[in-house]
N, C-alpha and C positions, 0 to 999 in steps of 0.2 A: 504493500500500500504506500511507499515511501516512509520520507519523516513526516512526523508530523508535528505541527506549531503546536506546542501546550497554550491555552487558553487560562488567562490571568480567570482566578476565580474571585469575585467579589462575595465575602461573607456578609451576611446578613444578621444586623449584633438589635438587630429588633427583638422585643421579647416575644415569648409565643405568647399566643392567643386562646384562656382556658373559659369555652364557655362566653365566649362575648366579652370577655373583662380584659379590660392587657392587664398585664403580671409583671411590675418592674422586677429586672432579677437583680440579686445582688451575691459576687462569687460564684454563679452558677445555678440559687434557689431563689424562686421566688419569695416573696416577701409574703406571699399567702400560703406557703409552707410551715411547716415545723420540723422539731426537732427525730432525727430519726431513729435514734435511739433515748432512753430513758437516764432521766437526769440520776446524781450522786444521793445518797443516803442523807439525815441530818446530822451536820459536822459536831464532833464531842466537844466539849467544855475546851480541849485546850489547840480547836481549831482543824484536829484531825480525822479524819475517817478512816473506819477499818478494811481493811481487804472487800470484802462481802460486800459493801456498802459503795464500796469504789467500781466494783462490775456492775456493765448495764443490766438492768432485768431481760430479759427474754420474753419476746411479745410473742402472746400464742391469742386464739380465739378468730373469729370472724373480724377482716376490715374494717374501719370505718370508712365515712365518704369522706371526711378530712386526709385521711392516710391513701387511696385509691387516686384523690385528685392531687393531692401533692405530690406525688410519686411521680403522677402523671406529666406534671405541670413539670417539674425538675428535668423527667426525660426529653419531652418535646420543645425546652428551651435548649437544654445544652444541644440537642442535633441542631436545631434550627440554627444557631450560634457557630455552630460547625466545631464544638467543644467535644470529639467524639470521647477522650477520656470519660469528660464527666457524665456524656452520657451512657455509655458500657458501662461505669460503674453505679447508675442508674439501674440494674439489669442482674438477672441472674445467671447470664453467662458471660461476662465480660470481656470474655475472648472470643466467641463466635462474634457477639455486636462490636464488637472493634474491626474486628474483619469486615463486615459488612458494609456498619458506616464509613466509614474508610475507602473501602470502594464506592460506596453511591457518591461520591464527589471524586475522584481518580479513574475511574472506570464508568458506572455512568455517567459520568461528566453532566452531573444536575447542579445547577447551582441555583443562587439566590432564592432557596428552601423557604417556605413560609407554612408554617402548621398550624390548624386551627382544629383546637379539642371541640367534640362535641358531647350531647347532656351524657354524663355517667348514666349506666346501665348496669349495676351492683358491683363489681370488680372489673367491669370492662369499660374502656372508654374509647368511642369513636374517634375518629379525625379526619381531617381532610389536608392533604398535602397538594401544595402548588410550587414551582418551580421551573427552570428553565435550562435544557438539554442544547448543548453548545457542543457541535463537531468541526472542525476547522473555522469558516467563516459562516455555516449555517447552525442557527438555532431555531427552536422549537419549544413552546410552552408545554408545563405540562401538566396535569391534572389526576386527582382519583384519590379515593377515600380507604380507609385504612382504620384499624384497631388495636389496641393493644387491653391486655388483661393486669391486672397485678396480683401479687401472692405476696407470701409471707417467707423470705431465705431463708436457707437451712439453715444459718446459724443462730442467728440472735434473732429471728423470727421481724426483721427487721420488712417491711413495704417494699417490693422489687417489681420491676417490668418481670412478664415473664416471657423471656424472649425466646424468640422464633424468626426466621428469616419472613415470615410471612407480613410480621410490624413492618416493618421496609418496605414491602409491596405485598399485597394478595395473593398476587400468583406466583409465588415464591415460597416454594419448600425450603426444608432446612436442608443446607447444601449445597443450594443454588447461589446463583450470582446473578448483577444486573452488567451489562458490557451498551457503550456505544461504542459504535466502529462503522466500517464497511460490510454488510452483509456476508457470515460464510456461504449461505446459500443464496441465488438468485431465485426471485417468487415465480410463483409458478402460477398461471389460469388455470382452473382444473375445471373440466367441461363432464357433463354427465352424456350416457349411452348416446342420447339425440342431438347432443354437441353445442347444448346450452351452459351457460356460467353456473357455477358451483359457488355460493357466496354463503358464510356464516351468519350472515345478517340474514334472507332466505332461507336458511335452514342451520339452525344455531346448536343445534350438534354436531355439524361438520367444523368446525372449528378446531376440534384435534385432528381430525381427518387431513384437514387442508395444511394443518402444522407437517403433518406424519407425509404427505405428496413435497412438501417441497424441501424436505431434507432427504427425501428421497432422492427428487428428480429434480429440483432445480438447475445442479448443472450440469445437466443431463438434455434439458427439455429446448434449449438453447438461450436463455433469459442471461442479465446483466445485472450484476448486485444492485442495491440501493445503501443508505447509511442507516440507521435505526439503532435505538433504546429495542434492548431483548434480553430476554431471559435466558441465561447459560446453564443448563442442568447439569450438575457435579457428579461426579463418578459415585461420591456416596448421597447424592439427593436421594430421598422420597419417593421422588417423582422421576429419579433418573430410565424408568422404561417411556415418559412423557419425550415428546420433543422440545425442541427450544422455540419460543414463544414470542412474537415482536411483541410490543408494546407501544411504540411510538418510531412510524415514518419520519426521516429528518429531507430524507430526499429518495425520491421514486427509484426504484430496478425497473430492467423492460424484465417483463415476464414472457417465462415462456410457458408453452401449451402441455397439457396431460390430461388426455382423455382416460375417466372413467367407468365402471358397469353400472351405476346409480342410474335407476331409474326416479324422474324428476316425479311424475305424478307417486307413485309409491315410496316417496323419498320426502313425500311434503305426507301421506297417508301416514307414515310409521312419526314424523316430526307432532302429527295430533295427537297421535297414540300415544306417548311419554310427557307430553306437556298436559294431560289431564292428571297426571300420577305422579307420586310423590320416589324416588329411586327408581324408577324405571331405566330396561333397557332392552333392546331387542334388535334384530337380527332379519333378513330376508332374503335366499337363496335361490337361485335356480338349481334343481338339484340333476341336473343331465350334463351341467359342465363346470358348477362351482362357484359361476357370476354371480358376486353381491349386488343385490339391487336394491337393497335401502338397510341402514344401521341408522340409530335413534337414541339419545341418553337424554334422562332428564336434567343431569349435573353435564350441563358442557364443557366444566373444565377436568374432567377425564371419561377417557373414551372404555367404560365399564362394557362394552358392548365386544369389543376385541380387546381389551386388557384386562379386562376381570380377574381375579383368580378368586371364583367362591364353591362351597360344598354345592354340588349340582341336587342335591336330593333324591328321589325316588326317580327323577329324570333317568336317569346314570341306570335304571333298570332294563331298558333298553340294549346296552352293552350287554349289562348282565346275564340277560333272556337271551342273547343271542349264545354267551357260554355257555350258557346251560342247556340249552337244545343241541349245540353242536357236541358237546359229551355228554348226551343220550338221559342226563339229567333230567330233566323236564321235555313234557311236550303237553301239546298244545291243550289237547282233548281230553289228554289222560290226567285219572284221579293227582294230587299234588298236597301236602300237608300245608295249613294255614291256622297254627295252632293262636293263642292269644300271645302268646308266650315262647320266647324261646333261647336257653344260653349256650353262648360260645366264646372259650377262651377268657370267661369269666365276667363276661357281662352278660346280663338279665335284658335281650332286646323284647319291645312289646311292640302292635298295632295301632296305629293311632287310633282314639280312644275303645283298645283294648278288645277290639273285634278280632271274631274269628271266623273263618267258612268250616263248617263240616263238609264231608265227602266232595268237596268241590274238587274244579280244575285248574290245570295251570295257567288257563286262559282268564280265569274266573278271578287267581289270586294275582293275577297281572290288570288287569283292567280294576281292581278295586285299592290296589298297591300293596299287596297285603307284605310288609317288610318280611315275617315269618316263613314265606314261603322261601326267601332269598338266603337267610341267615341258615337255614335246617340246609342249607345242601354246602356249607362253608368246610365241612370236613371233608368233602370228597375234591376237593381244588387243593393247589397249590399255590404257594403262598405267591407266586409269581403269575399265576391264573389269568387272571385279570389284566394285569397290567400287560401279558404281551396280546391277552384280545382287543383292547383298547387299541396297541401301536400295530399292530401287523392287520388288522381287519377295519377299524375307524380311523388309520392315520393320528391319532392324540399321542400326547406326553412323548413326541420326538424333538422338540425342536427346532422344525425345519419349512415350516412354511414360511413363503413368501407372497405374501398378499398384495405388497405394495407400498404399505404401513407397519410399523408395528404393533404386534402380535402375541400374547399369550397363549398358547399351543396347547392347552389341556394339561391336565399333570395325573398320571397314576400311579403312581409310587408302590415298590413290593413292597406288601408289608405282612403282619402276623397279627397271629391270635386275632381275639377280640378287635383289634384295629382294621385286620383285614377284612373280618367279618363287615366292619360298620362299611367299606370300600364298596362293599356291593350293594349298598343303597345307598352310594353316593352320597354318605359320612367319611370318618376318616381323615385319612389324609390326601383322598381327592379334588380336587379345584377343573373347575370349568366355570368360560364365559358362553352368552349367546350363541356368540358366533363358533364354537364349538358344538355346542347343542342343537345347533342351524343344520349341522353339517354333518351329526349322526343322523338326525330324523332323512338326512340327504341319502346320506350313503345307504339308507335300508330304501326308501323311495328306488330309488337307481340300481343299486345292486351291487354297486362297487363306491368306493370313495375318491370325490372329485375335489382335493383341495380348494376350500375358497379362494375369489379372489377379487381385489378390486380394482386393477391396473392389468391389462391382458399381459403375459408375459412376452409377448410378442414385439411390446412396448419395446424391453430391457435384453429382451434375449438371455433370461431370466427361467429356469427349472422349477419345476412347481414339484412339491413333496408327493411321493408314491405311500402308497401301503403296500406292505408286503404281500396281501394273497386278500381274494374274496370270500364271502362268508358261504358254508355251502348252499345247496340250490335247497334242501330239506329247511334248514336252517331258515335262511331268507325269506321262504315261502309260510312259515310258522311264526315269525316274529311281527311280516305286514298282517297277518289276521290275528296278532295279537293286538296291533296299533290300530288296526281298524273296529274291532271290537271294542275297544277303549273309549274311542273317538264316536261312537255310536251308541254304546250303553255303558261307558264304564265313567268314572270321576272325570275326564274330557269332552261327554256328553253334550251338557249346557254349553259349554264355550262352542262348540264344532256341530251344534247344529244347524241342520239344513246345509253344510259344505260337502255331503257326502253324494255319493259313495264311492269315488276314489279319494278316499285319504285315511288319516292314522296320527295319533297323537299317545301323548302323556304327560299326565300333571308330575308337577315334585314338592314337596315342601322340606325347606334344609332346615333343621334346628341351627342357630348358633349362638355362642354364648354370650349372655348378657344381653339377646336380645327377649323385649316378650313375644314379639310375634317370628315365626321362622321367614324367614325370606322365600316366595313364591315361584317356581318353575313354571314353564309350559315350551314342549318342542312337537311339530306338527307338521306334519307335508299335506299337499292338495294340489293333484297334479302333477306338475313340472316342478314345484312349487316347494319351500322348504324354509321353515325359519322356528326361532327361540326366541322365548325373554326372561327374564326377572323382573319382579318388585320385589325389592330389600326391604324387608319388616313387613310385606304386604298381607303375608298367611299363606290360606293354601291357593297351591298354583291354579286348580282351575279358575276362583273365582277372581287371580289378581292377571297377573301374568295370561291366562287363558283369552277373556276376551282381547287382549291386544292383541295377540297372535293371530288368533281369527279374522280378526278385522283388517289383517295385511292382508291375510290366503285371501280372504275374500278380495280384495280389491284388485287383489294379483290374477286375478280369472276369470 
């Protein structure tokens, strides 16, 4: 990029702004501060005090709003002031926020800071940050609002920021960094199937997507940097499977072009479908070649729809059933145990609320998800079972797709006892996103597994991930009249009626910890047609997760 002229920075020795009031500071605190630790004992007769009496007390108990806004007022003058000392040691990490602040004035070259606190909200207190982004001879204003929390330090229980890289900016994990510069990547236009504009304003869950295309392709697609404030994700971020993030244009790139498989109408369909729900995310597949044609989050700033890593649920029975028919385990028509109750490896699994089928079948304790029927066959697999049916017959937990984006690839890990047991109803130590679940309900649809994708490889000259071998033809053919019976009279019912009778679903519900409601499943083909979702806390999958799903197939045909 050359040398570059350092930019004289003017600090800004204004006090901050707490609440509408200026706060003349003096040394660093304001004047409507206090003391932050507790004063001395009362002095003896001959002027002195004892040991005991000379340590501060130790503040325990609940904030006040005195101690939450001074704390407050103390950190957001000294940044403002550009005093990063005083303000890191504002902070309970004083060496991450040295770091930090330190770079938001050398790195992203923000200057003339102006912070203004807004009303306390118990230990938390808003702010709004203004400033101004200066790269060679171009600057740029800048804007956006921010929070910080306070607590009580480990040690003397003294008022501290409780920092996180996110007080600095929002979209900022811990580990992250802010950078102006020259762009490493050139932007990229990313057009959908019909060769229309792809914009997050439009469709506000592509906004990782469109991060995830142009560290891809940007110089690739033939485009020309621009300058920009952006987010550097660190090798130990958070967020380091995220991309990096603009934040503010200082001066335009020519972008270059990257076509798509989004379809625009089912792209704006699945964008309604997650903007009525609270965690949503979902997925939609053609399942004869692997083309994504619509992905959907409720939270735009992570793409839970391909990055997820959660317990898939009773979903994951699917895989399951396909083991278990292919070693002679189960089938379809014949009698199958569905006790209330069943242990292995030392845990007591039960049915959801503790149902049981008598003389039923396997198709009967599949469409109703009876967990029981899954765990009673856990002693006849091997602890590795599982996991090479997942990688050699669904393509998961390899690693190696290439989407276009990245990717969270399913995880099924060998395991034992009791943990392996919960593996087959997708507890454990299993994880799956959407777009993993998109892509099993595909691969039974189809018959074989067609890596998704959302960039034709053809683009990149680019290998899309294989499976090792197809499920058999016995096999195959007993799992689609497991999904279809599901989807027609089983817990998938409600959601997938009237899309029949080519299709096949299943609901899932993952318990996880600390939450009260389990997070909801539902994976479904109709068609050509193939896709997944989650609501996080929603319950059970047909009634969260279910109708959205349906309401893509449906639109899809």
């Amino acid at each position: 990029m050359g040398k570059r002229r350092r930019v004289a920075e003017r600090r800004n020795n204004r006090p901050a702004v707490i609440g509408g009031v200026i706060a003349v500071v003096v040394g660093g605190v304001g004047l409507g501060g206090y003391a932050l630790y507790g004063g001395g004992g009362a002095a003896a007769e001959d002027g002195s005090t004892s040991a005991a009496e000379r340590r501060p007390a130790v503040k325990t108990g609940p904030l006040s709003a005195k101690e939450v806004t001074g704390t407050a007022q103390a950190f957001l003058t000294a940044w403002q002031k550009g005093d990063v000392a005083a303000a890191a040691a504002a902070t309970d990490d004083p060496k991450a926020a040295t770091a930090l602040l330190t770079g938001y004035g050398k790195d992203a070259r923000v200057t003339g800071t102006a912070l203004t606190a807004k009303a306390r909200a118990g230990d938390k207190v808003p702010f709004a940050v203004k400033g101004t982004v200066t790269y060679k001879k171009t600057s740029r204003p800048l804007a956006y609002d921010s929070a910080l929390t306070v607590v009580r330090g480990p040690d003397g229980g003294e008022p501290l920021v409780d920092w996180h890289a996110s007080v600095v900016h929002p979209d900022l994990a811990d580990g992250d960094r802010l950078m102006t510069g020259e762009a490493g990547d050139p932007p990229v236009k990313a057009l959908d199937r019909d060769g229309g504009e792809l914009s997050a304003k439009t469709y506000p869950s592509l906004g990782t997507v469109l991060d995830g295309l142009r560290e891809k392709y940007g110089k690739k697609a033939g485009g020309t940097a621009g300058v920009e404030l952006r987010v550097v994700r660190g090798k130990e971020s958070k967020a380091r499977k995220a991309s990096d993030k603009t934040l503010l244009e200082l001066s335009e790139g020519t972008a270059g072009t990257v076509k798509t498989t989004l379809d625009p109408d089912l792209q704006a369909a699945a964008e309604k479908q997650v903007a009525s729900r609270s965690r949503a995310s979902v997925v939609l597949t053609r399942a004869s070649t692997g083309e994504i044609l619509a992905v959907a989050n409720s939270n735009p700033n992570f793409n839970t729809a391909f990055q997820g890593s959660l317990a898939p649920g009773s979903t994951m029975k699917v895989i399951t059933a396909s083991l278990l028919l292919e070693k002679g385990l189960a089938s379809a028509d014949k009698p199958h145990p569905c006790p209330k109750y069943f242990s292995y490896g030392g845990w007591k699994f039960q049915n959801d609320d503790k149902f049981q089928i008598k003389d039923g079948t396997f198709k009967a304790s599949f469409a109703r998800s009876c967990n029981t029927a899954f765990i009673s066959q856990a002693g006849e697999l091997d602890d590795d079972s599982l996991t090479r049916q997942a990688r050699e017959v669904f393509g998961l937990s390899r690693n190696d797709w290439a989407i276009g984006v990245p990717t969270f690839d399913g995880s099924v890990p060998v395991q034992s006892k009791a943990q392996m047991a919960a593996s087959l109803i997708g507890q454990g130590g299993v994880r799956m996103n959407p777009l993993n679940m998109a892509s099993v309900a595909a691969t039974v649809k189809s018959g074989r597994f067609h890596q998704p994708f959302l960039v034709a490889p053809s683009v990149d000259d680019r290998a899309l991930a294989r499976a090792g071998r197809t499920m058999s033809a016995d096999a195959l053919s007993q799992l689609r009249e497991l999904m279809n019976y599901t989807a027609a009279y089983g817990t998938a019912a409600q959601a997938m009626s009237g899309l029949g009778p080519d299709y096949g679903a299943k609901t899932g519900s993952a318990e996880v910890d600390g939450q009260k409601k389990p997070n909801g499943w539902f994976t479904a083909y109709r068609g050509d047609l193939a896709a997944a979702g989650v609501v996080q806390q929603g319950g059970h999958g047909g009634e969260t997760a279910g109708p959205m799903v349906a309401a893509l197939l449906k639109a899809g045909n």
